[in-house]
N, C-alpha and C positions, 0 to 999 in steps of 0.2 A: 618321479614320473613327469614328463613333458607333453606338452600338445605339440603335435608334428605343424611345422611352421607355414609349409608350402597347401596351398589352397588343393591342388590335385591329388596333395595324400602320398608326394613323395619324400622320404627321410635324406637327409641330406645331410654333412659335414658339420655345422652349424645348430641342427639337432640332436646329434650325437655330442657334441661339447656342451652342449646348455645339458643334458640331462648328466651327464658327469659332472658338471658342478653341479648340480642340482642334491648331488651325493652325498655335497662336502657339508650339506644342511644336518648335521647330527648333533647329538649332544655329547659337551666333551666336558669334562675336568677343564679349570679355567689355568691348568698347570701344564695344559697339554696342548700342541699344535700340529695340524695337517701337514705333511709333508707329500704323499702320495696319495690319488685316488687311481686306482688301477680298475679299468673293466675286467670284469668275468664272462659275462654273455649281458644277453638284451631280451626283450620281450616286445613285440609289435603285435600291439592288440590281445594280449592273452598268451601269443604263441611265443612258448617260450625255448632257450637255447639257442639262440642267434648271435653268433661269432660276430657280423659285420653286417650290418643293418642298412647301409647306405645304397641308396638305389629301392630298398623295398618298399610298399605302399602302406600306411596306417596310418593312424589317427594317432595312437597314445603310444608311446615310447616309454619302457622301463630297462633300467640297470642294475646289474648286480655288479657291488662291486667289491675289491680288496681294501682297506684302507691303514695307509701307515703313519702311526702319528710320534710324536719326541719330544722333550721336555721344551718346555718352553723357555727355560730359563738357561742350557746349554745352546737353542739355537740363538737366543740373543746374545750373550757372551760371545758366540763363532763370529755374529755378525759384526760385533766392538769390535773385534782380533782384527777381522779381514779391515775394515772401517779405516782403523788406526795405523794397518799397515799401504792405504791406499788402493785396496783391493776391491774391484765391485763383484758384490758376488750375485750372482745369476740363480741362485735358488739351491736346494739341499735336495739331497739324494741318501736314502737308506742304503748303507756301504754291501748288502748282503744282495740289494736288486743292483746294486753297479758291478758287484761280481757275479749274480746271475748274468747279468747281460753280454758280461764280456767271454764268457768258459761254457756258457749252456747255447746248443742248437736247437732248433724249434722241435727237431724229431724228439730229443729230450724233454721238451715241455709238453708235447703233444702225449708221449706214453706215459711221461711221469715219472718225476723225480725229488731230491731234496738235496739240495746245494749246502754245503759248510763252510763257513769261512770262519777257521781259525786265525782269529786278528790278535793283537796285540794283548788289548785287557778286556778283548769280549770276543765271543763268538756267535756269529751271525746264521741264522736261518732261514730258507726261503725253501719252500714244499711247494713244486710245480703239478697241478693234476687239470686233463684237457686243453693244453696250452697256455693257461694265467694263471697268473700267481694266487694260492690255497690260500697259506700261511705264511706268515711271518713272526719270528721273536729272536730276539739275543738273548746270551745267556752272560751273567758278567763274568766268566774266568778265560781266560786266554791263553795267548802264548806266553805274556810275559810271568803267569803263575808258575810257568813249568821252570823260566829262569832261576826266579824268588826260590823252587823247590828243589831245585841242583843247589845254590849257593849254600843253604841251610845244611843239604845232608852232604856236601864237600866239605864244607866250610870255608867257601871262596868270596871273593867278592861277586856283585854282580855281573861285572863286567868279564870276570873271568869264568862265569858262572854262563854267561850269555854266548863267548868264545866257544865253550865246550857242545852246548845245544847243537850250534851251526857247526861247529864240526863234524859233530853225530849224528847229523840230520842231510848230510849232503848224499846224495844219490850213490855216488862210485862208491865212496866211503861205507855204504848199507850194503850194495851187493859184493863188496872185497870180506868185507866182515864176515857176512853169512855163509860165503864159500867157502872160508877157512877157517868157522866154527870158533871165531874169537871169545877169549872167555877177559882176555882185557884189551882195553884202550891206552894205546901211547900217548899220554899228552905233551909231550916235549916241545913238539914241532909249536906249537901254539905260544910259547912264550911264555908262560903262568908267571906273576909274581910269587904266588903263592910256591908254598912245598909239596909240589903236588904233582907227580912224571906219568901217573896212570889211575885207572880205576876200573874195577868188574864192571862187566856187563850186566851183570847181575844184581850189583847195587844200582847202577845211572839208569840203565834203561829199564830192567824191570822194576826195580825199588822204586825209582823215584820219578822216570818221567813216564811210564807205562801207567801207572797208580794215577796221578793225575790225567790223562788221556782219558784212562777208563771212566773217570768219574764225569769227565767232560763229555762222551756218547752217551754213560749214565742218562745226561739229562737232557742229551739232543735226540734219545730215544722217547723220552716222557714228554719234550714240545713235541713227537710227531706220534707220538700217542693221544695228544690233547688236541692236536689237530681237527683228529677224523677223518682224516684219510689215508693214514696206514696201510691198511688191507689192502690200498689202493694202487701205492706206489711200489714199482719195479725194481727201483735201485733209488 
């Protein structure tokens, strides 16, 4: 909470930033550091729900806000990397609101939704309800689990294991399959070192990357069940 600056009791740009930082006053783990404070709404004088406050008249200014925080020991390690490679880096961004930002429309955030970003070795969440960001969490399994989980049940290496994914994951390739009811995959074209020309659909896609997928909604369904806002979202 802030005291409105201007003597006549109008909110201006300047008090809206002072009460967002005003935010970043919490108690944290001294293992953990701010990287986002995102408004939710505001409150002028009591009245509360207010999208955009500037231009109104009050005295006391309040926020609600989102707030995302990260090890503090991976952002100083990012900061050496970039450092030593001559890089200045201009601040950090949670990878799940940089893909919010760039794939979600406001009409989206406005009725509500929940963004996934299946990354590499995590998957990112971001649960939009009223236009700002709900929630946020990652989960640690990724895309690269499903690689690790083809090479295991092929017996391939990684890389030939990583080859097969982005084969069977490319678009023409899912609607040619589905139309002619494939029950195997030709892997020839790919090159394999390995001894290995095909494989059921039934083992790659339901056995092994189907099974990890599932377990990966498993528990991007249970962050938006911890949420609380569930019931809430449309899609």
């Amino acid at each position: 909470m802030v005291a409105v600056s201007d003597p006549q009791g109008e909110i201006n740009e300047d008090d809206v930033a002072r009460v967002v930082e005003a935010a970043r006053a919490v108690s944290l783990s001294n293992t953990k550091q701010i990287i986002e404070v995102i408004p939710r709404g505001f409150t002028v004088d009591g009245q509360e729900g207010i999208k955009n406050p500037i231009g109104m008249s009050g005295v006391r200014l309040e926020v609600e806000t989102h707030i995302i925080t990260a090890s503090l020991t991976n952002l100083k390690n990012l900061d050496r990397c970039l450092s030593d490679l001559g890089i200045e880096n201009s601040g950090f961004i949670f990878s799940g609101l940089a893909s919010s930002q760039a794939v979600l429309t406001e009409t989206d955030r406005e009725l509500g939704v929940v963004l996934v970003d299946i990354g590499g070795g995590k998957t990112d969440i971001c649960l939009y309800q009223d236009g700002s960001l709900a929630y946020s969490s990652s989960i640690p399994i990724g895309a690269r689990h499903i690689t690790n989980d083809i090479a295991v049940g092929l017996r391939v290496s990684l890389d030939s294991a990583e080859k097969i994914k982005i084969y069977l994951s490319k678009p023409s390739k899912i609607d040619k399959d589905i139309s002619e009811l494939k029950d195997e995959y030709d892997l020839n074209s790919l090159n394999l070192p390995e001894s290995i020309s095909s494989t059921s659909a039934k083992t790659v896609v339901d056995g092994i990357i189907g099974a990890r997928l599932e377990e990966i909604f498993k528990l991007v369904g249970e962050e938006i069940e911890k949420s609380g806002f569930g019931q809430e979202i449309p899609a």
